[in-house]
NUDOVO-933969 format. One line per field, with one value per residue: residue number from 1; residue in three letters; x, y negated, z negated of N, C-alpha, C in turn. Coordinates in steps of 0.2 Angstrom, whole numbers, plus 5000, padded with zeros to 4 digits. Layout:
vexdo <- c(NUM, ...);
fimar <- c(ALA, ...);
n.c1 <- c(X, ...);
n.c2 <- c(Y, ...);
n.c3 <- c(Z, ...);
ca.c1 <- c(X, ...);
ca.c2 <- c(Y, ...);
ca.c3 <- c(Z, ...);
c.c1 <- c(X, ...);
c.c2 <- c(Y, ...);
c.c3 <- c(Z, ...);
***
This chain:
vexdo <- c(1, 2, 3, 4, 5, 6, 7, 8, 9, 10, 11, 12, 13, 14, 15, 16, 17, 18, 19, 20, 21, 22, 23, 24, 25, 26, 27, 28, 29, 30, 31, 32, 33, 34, 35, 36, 37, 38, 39, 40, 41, 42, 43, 44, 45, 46, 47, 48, 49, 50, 51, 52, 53, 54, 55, 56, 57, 58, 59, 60, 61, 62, 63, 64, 65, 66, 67, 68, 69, 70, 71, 72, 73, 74, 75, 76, 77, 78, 79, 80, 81, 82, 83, 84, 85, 86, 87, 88, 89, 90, 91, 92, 93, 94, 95, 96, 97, 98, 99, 100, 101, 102, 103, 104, 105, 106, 107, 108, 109, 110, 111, 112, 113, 114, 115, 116, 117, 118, 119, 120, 121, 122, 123, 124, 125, 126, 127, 128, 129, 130, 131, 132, 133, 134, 135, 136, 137, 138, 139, 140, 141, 142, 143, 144, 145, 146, 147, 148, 149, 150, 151, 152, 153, 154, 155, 156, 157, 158, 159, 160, 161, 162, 163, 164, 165, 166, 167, 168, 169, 170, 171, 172, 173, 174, 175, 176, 177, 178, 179, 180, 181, 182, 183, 184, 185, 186, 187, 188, 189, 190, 191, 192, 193, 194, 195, 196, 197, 198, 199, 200, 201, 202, 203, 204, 205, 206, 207, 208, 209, 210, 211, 212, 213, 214, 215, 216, 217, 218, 219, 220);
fimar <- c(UNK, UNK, UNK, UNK, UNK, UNK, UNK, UNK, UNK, UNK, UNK, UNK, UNK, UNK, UNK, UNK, UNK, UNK, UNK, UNK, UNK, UNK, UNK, UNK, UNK, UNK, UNK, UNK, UNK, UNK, UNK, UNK, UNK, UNK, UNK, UNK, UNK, UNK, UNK, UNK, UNK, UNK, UNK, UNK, UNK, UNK, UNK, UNK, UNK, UNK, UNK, UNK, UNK, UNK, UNK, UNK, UNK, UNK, UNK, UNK, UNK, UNK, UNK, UNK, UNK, UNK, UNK, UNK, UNK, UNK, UNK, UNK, UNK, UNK, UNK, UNK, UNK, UNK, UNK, UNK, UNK, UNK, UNK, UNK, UNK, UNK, UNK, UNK, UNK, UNK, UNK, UNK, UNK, UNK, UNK, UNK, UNK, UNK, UNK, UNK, UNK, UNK, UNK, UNK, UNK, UNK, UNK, UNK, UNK, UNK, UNK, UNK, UNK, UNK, UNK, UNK, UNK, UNK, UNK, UNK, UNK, UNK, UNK, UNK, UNK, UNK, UNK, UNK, UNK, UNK, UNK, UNK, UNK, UNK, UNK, UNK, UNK, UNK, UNK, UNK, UNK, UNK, UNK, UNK, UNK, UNK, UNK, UNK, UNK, UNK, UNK, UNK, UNK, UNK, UNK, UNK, UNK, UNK, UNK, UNK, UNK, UNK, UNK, UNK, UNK, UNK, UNK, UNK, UNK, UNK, UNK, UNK, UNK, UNK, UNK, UNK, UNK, UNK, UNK, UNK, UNK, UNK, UNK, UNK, UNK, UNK, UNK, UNK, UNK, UNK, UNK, UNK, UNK, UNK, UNK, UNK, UNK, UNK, UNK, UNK, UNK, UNK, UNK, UNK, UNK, UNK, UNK, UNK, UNK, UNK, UNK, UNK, UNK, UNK, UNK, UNK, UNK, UNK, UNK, UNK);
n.c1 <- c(4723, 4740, 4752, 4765, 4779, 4789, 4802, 4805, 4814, 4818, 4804, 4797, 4784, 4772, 4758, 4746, 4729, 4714, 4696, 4683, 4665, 4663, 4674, 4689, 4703, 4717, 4734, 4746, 4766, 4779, 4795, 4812, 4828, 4843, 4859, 4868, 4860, 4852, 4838, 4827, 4814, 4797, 4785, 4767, 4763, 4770, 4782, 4799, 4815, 4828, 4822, 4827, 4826, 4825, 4833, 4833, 4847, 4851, 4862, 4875, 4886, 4901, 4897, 4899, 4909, 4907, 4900, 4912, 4914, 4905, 4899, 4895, 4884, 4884, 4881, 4891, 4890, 4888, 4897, 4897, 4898, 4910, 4912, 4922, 4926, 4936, 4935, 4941, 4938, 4930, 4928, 4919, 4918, 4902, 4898, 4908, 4924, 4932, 4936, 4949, 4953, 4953, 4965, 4978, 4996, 5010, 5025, 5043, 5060, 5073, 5092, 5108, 5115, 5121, 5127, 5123, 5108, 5108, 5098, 5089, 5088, 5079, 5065, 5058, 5039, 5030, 5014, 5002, 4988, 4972, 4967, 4961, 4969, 4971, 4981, 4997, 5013, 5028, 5043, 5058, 5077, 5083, 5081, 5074, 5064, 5058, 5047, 5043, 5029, 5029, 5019, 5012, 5004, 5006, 5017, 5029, 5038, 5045, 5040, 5043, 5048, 5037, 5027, 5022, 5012, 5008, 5003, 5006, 5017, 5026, 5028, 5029, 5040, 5045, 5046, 5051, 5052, 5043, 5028, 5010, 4998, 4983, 4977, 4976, 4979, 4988, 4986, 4984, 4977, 4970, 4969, 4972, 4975, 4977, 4993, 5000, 5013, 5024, 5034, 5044, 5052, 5065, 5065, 5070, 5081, 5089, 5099, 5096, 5100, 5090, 5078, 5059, 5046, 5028, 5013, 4996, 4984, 4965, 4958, 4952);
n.c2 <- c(4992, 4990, 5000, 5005, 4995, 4981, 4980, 4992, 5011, 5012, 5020, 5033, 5038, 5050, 5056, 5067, 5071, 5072, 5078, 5072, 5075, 5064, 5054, 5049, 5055, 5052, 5059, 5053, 5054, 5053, 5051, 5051, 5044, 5047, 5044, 5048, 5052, 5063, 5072, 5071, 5080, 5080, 5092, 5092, 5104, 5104, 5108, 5105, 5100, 5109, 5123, 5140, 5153, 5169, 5174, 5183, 5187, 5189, 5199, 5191, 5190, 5183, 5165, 5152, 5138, 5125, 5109, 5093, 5090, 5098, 5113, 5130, 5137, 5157, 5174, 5190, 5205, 5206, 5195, 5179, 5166, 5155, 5144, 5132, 5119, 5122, 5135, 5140, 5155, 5158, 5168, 5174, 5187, 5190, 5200, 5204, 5213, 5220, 5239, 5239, 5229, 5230, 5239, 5243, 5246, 5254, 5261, 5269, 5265, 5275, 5272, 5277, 5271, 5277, 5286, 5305, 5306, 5312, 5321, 5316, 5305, 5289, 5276, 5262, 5253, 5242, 5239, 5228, 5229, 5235, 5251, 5265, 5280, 5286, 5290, 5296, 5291, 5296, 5294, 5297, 5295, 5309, 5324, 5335, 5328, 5326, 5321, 5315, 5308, 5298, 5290, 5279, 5268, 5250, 5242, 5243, 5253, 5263, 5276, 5291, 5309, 5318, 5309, 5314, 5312, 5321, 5340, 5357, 5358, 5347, 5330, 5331, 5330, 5341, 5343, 5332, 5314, 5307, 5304, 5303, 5307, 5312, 5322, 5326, 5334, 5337, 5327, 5323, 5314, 5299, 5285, 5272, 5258, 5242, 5235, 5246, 5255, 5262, 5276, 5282, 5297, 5303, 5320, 5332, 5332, 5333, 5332, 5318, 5301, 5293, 5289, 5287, 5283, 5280, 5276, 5275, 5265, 5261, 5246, 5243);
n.c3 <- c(4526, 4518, 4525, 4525, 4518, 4519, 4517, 4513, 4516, 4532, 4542, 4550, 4556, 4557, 4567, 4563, 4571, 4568, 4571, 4562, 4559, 4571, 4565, 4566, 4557, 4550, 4546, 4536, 4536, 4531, 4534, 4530, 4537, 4537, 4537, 4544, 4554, 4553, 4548, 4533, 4530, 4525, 4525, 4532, 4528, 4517, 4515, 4511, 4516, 4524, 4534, 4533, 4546, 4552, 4567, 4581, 4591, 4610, 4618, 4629, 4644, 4646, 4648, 4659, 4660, 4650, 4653, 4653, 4637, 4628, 4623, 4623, 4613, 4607, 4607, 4603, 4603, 4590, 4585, 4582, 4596, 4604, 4619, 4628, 4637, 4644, 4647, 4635, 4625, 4609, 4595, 4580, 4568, 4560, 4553, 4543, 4542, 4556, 4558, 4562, 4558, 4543, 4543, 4531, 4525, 4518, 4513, 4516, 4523, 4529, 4532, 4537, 4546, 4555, 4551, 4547, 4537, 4519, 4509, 4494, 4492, 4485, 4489, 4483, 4481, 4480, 4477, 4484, 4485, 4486, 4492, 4502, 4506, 4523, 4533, 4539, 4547, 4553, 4558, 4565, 4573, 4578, 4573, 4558, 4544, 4527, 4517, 4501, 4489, 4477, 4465, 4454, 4440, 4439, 4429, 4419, 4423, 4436, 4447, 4446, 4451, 4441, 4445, 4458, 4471, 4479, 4484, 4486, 4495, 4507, 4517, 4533, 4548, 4562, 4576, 4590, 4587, 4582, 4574, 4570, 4559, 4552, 4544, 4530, 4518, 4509, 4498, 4483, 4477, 4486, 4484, 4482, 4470, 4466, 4468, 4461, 4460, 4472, 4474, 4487, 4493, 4500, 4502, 4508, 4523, 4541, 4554, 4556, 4557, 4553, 4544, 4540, 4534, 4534, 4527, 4529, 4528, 4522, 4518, 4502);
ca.c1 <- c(4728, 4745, 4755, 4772, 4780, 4793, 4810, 4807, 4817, 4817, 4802, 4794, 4774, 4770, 4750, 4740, 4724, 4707, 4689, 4679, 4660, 4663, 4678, 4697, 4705, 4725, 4740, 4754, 4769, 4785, 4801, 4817, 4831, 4850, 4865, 4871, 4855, 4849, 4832, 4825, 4805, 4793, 4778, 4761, 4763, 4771, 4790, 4804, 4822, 4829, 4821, 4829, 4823, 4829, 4834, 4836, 4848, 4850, 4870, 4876, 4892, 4904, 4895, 4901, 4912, 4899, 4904, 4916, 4911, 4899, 4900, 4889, 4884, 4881, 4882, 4893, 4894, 4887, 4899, 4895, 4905, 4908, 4916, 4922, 4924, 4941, 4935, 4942, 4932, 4932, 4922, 4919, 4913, 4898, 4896, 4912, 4931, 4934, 4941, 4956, 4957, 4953, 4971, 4985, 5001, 5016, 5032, 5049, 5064, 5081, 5096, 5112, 5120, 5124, 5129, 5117, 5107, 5107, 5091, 5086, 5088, 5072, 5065, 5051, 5039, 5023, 5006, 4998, 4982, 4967, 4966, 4961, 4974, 4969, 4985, 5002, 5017, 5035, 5048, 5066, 5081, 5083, 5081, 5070, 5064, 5052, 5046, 5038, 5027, 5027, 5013, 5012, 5000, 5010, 5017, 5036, 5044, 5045, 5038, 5049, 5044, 5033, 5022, 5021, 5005, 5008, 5006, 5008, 5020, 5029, 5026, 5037, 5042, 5048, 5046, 5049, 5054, 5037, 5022, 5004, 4994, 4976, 4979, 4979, 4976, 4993, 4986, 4982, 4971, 4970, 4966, 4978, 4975, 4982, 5000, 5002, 5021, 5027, 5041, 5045, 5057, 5069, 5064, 5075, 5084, 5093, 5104, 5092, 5103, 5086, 5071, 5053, 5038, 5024, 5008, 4990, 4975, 4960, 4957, 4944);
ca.c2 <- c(4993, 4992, 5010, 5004, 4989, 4976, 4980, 4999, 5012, 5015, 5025, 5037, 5040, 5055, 5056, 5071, 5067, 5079, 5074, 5075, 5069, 5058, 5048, 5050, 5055, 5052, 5059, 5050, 5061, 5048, 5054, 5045, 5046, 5047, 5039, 5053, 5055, 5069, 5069, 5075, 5081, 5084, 5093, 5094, 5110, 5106, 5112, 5100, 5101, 5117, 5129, 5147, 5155, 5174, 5174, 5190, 5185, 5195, 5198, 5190, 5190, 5176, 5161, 5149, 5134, 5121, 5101, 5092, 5086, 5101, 5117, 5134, 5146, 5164, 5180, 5195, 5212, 5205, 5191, 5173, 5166, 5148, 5143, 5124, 5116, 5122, 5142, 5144, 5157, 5159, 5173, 5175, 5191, 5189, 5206, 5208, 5215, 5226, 5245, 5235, 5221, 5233, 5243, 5241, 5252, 5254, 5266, 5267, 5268, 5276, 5270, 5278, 5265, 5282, 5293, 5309, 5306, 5317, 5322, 5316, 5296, 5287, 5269, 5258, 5246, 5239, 5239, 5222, 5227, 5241, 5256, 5272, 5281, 5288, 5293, 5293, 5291, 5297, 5289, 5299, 5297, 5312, 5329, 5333, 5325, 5327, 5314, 5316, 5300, 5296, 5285, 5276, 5262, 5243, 5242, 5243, 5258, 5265, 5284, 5298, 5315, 5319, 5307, 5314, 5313, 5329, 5345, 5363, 5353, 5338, 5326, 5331, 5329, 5346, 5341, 5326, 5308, 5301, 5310, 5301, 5314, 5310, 5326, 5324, 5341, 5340, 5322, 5327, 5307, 5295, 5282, 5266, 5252, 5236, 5233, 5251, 5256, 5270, 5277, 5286, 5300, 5309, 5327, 5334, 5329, 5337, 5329, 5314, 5297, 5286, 5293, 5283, 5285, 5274, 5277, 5273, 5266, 5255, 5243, 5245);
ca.c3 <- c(4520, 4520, 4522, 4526, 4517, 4526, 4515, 4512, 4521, 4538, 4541, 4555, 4554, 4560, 4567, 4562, 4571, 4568, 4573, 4557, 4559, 4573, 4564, 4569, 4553, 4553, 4542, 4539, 4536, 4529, 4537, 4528, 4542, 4533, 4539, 4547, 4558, 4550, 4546, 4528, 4534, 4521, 4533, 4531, 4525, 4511, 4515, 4511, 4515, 4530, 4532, 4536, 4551, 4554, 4573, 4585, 4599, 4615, 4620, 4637, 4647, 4644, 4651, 4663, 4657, 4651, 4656, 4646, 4631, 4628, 4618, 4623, 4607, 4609, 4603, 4607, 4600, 4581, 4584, 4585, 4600, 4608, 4624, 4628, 4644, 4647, 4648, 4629, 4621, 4603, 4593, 4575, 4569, 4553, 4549, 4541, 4545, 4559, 4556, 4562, 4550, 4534, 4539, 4527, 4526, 4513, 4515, 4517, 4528, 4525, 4537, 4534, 4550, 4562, 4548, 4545, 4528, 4514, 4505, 4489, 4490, 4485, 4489, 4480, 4483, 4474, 4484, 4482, 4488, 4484, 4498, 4503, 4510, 4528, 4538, 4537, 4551, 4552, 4563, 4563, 4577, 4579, 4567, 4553, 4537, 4526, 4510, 4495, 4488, 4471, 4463, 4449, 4439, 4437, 4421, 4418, 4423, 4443, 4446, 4446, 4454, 4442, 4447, 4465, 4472, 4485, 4480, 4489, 4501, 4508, 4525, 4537, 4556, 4563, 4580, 4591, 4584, 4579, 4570, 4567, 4557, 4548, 4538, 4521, 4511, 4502, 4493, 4475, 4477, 4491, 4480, 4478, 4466, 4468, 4462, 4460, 4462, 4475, 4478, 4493, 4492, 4505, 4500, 4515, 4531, 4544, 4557, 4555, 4555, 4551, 4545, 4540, 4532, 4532, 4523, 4531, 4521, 4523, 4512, 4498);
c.c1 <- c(4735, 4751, 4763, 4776, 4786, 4800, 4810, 4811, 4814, 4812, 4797, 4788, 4775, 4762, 4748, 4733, 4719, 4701, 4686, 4672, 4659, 4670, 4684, 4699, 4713, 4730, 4746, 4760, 4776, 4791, 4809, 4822, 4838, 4853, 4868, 4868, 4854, 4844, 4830, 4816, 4802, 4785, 4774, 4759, 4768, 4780, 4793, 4810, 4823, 4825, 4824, 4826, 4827, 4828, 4837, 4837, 4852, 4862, 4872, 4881, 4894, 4901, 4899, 4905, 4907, 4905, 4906, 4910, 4906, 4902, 4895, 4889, 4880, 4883, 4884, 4893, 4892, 4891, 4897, 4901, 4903, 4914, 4916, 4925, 4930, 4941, 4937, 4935, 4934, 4926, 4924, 4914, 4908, 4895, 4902, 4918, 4928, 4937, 4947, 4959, 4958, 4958, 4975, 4989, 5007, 5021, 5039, 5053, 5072, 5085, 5104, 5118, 5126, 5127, 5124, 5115, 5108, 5102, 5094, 5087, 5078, 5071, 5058, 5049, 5031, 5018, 5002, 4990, 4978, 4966, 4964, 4966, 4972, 4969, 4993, 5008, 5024, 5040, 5057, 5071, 5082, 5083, 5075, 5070, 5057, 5052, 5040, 5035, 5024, 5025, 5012, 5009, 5008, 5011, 5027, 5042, 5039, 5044, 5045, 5045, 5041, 5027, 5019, 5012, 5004, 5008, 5005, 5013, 5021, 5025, 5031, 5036, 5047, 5051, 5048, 5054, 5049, 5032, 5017, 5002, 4988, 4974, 4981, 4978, 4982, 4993, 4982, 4976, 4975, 4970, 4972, 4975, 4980, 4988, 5003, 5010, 5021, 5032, 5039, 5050, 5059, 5069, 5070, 5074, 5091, 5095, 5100, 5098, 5100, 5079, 5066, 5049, 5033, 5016, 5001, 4984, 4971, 4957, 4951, 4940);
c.c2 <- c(4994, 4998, 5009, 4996, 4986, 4979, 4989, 5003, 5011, 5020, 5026, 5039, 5045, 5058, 5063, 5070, 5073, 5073, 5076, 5069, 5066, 5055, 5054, 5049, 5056, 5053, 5058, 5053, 5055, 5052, 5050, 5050, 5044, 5044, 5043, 5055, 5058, 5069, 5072, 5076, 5083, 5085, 5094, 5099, 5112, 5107, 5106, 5104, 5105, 5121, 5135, 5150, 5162, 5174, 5180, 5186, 5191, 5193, 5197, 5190, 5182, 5170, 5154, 5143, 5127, 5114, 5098, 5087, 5091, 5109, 5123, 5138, 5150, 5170, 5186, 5200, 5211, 5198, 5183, 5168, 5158, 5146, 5135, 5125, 5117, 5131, 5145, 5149, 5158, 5163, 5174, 5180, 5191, 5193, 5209, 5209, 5219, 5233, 5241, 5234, 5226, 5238, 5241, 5246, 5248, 5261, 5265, 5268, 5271, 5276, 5272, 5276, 5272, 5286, 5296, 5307, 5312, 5313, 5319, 5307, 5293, 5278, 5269, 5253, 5245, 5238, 5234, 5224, 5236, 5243, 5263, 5273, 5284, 5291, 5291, 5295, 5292, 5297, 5294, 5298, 5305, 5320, 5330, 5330, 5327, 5324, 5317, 5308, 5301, 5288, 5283, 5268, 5256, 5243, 5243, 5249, 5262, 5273, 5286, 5303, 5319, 5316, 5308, 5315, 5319, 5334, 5352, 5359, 5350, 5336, 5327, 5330, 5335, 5346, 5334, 5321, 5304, 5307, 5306, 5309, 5309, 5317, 5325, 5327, 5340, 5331, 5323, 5321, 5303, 5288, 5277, 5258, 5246, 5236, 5241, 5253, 5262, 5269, 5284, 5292, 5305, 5313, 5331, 5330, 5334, 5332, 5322, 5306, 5289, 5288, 5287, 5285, 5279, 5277, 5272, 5271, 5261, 5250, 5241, 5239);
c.c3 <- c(4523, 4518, 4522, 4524, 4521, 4523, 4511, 4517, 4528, 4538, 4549, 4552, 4560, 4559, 4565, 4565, 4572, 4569, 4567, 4557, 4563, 4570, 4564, 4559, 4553, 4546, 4542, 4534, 4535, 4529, 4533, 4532, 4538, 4537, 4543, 4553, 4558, 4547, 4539, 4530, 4527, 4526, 4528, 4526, 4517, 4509, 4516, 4513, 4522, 4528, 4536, 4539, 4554, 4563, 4576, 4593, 4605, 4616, 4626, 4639, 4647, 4650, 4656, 4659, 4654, 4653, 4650, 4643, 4625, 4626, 4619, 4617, 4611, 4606, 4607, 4604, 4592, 4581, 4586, 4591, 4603, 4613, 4625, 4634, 4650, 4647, 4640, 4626, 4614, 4599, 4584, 4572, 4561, 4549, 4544, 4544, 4546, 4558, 4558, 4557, 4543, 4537, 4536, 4527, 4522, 4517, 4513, 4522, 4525, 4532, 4536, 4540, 4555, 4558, 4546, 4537, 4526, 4510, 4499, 4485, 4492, 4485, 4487, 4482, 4478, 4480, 4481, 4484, 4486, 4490, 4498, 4508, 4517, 4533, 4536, 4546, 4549, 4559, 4560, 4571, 4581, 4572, 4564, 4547, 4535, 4519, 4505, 4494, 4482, 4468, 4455, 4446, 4438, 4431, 4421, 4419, 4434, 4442, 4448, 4450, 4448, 4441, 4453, 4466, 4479, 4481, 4487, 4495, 4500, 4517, 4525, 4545, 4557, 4570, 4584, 4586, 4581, 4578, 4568, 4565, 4553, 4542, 4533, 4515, 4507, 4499, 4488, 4476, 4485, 4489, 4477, 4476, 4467, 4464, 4458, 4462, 4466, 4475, 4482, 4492, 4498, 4503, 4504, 4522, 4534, 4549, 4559, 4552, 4553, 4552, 4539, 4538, 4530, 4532, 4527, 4528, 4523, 4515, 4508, 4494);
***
């Protein structure tokens, strides 16, 4: 009998052979091969198409340069990684953004160009992007300052103080020219929405000719 005619595709027989009884019994298994080279398999078993296959890989020190033409994968840290012929390596991480990646930061600066500021000028800015707040930094020449941060949903009118979001207090730098803090008891909420409006406000300043505030958050 004939199992494969003359002007059908391109076709791969794949044997199955079992003993039954004395006679050879044979499965023929029709492979149609794409133009790409890539084979579509229907197995024995029944399973058409790719099949997904969960893979646990061991993490190894960056491997040696492979020869040109030629391309190593491997896995670093969660990260899928590949090196080419010239020592490049290149890592892409699949679980996600790094504490890194997910920071963001808004603020303001006031510069009064070598003459001491006076309290009670305020700057705005819009927050494109949804965060918790986390930490905040304060940058002065010299002297103290200390900021209020007023918050407010998107819509047509910029916060005033009372929209502050501090309460028994302000941020200040007493000491020093630079101040990270991760203390955050005097934020009423931590909680920023996209497109929400801040302003920043010089609460006080003392012989301070350029003082900073920049707001810390991860992005939600």
């Amino acid at each position: 009998m004939q199992f494969v005619r003359r002007h059908w595709w391109k076709v791969r027989v794949a044997f199955l052979v079992a003993t039954l009884g004395g006679f050879l019994v044979a499965t023929f298994v029709p492979q149609r091969v794409l133009a790409s080279g890539i084979a579509i398999v229907t197995s024995v078993f029944g399973q058409v198409g790719a099949v997904n296959i969960p893979v646990t890989t061991t993490d190894i020190s960056t491997p040696a340069a492979p020869a040109a033409g030629k391309t190593i994968w491997y896995t670093k840290s969660g990260s899928l990684c590949s090196e080419n012929p010239s020592s490049v390596e290149t890592c892409v991480n699949t679980s996600g953004p790094t504490t890194n990646q997910n920071i963001r930061s808004f603020g303001g600066s006031f510069d009064g160009g070598g003459v001491a500021l006076t309290s009670g000028k305020t700057t705005y800015v819009t927050v494109p992007f949804a965060c918790t707040i986390s930490a905040f930094n304060i940058l002065v020449d010299t002297g103290t300052a200390s900021f209020d941060v007023w918050k407010i949903a998107t819509g047509t009118a910029i916060p005033t103080v009372t929209n502050s979001i501090l309460s028994g207090g302000f941020l200040s730098i007493s000491t020093g020219t630079a101040l990270h803090s991760t203390t955050l008891t005097r934020f009423t909420t931590v909680t920023v929405t996209a497109n929400d409006i801040v302003g920043i406000n010089l609460q006080a300043v003392a012989s301070a000719t350029f003082a900073q505030l920049v707001v810390q958050c991860n992005a939600t």
